[in-house]
N, C-alpha and C positions, 0 to 999 in steps of 0.2 A: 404444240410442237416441242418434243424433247431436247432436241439438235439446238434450237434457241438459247437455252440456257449453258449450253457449256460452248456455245457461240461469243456468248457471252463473257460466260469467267475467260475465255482463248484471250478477248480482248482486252481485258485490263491485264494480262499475262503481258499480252505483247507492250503494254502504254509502258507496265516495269521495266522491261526490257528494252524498249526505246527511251527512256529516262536513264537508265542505265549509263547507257551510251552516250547520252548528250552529257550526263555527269564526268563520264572519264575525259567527254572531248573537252570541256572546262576546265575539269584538272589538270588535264596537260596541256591545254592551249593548243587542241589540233582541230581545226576546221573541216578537213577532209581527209580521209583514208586513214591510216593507223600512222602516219610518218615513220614508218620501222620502231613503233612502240609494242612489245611484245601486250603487254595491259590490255593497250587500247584495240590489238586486233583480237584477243579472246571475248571481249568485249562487242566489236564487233561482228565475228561470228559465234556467239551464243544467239545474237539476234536475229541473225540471218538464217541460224540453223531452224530457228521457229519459221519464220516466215517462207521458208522453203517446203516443209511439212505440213503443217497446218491447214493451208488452206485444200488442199484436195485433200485431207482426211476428214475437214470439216463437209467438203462437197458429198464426197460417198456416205458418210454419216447420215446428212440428209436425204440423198437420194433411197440409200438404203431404208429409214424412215415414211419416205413417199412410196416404197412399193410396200410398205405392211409389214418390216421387222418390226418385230413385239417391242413395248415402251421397256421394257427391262433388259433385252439386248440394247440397245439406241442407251439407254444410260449407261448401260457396263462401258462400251464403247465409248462414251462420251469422258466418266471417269477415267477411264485407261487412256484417253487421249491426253487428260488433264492432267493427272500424277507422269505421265511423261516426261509434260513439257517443262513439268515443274522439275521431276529430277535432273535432269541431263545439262542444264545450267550449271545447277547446284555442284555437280559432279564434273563439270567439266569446269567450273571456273577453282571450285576449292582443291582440286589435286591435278598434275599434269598427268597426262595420258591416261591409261587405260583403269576406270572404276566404277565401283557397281551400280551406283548413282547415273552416269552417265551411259552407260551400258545398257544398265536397266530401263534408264527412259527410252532410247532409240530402240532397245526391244520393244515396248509397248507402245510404242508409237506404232512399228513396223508391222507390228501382230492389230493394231485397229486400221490402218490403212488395206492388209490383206484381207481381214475376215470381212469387213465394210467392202471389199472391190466383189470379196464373194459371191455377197449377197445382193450387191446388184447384176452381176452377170447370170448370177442362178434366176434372180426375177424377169429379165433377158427371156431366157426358157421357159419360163414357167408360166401360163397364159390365166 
């Protein structure tokens, strides 16, 4: 199963990104929510932005997978899920508002959740 492995790399993504988090809540001494620390809520939602995505792009991946998309679609899909999740951090923690990093991940992310929902609707039809 192709979907396995970039199941996989999703999850040490996320242990980063949940280290991440518990770093800043250390550095600042905040227990719960951001306390009106602009840091620690970017911080906070770069995590939640994964954890929001992720997992039903991970689901249609697989599912897409289980009806017969070829191993080489199911990895492009897999990498463009991955180079995503990893830009859109990247670009949203190192510059504020709108850039290409961050742009460019929620586009690839948005382009393998659509062509992954495709192809399981088209498998749907297709007997």
């Amino acid at each position: 199963m192709v979907t396995t492995l970039y199941a996989g790399i999703l999850g040490i993504i996320y242990i980063a990104l949940s280290c991440f988090v518990i770093r800043g809540r250390l550095q600042n001494k905040i227990n719960i929510g951001d306390s009106g620390n602009d840091e620690m809520l970017k911080r906070i939602r770069l995590h939640g932005n994964f954890i929001e995505y992720v997992p039903l792009a991970l689901i249609l991946i697989f599912l897409a997978e289980q009806e017969g998309v070829s191993e080489k679609l199911i990895h492009a899909l897999g990498f463009a899920l991955v180079m995503g999740r990893i830009m859109h951090p990247l670009g949203l923690y190192n510059k504020i508002g709108v850039s290409f990093m961050r742009s460019g991940g929620m586009i690839l992310t948005f382009l393998v959740i659509l062509v992954a929902a495709g192809f399981c609707i088209r498998s749907y039809f297709i007997f």
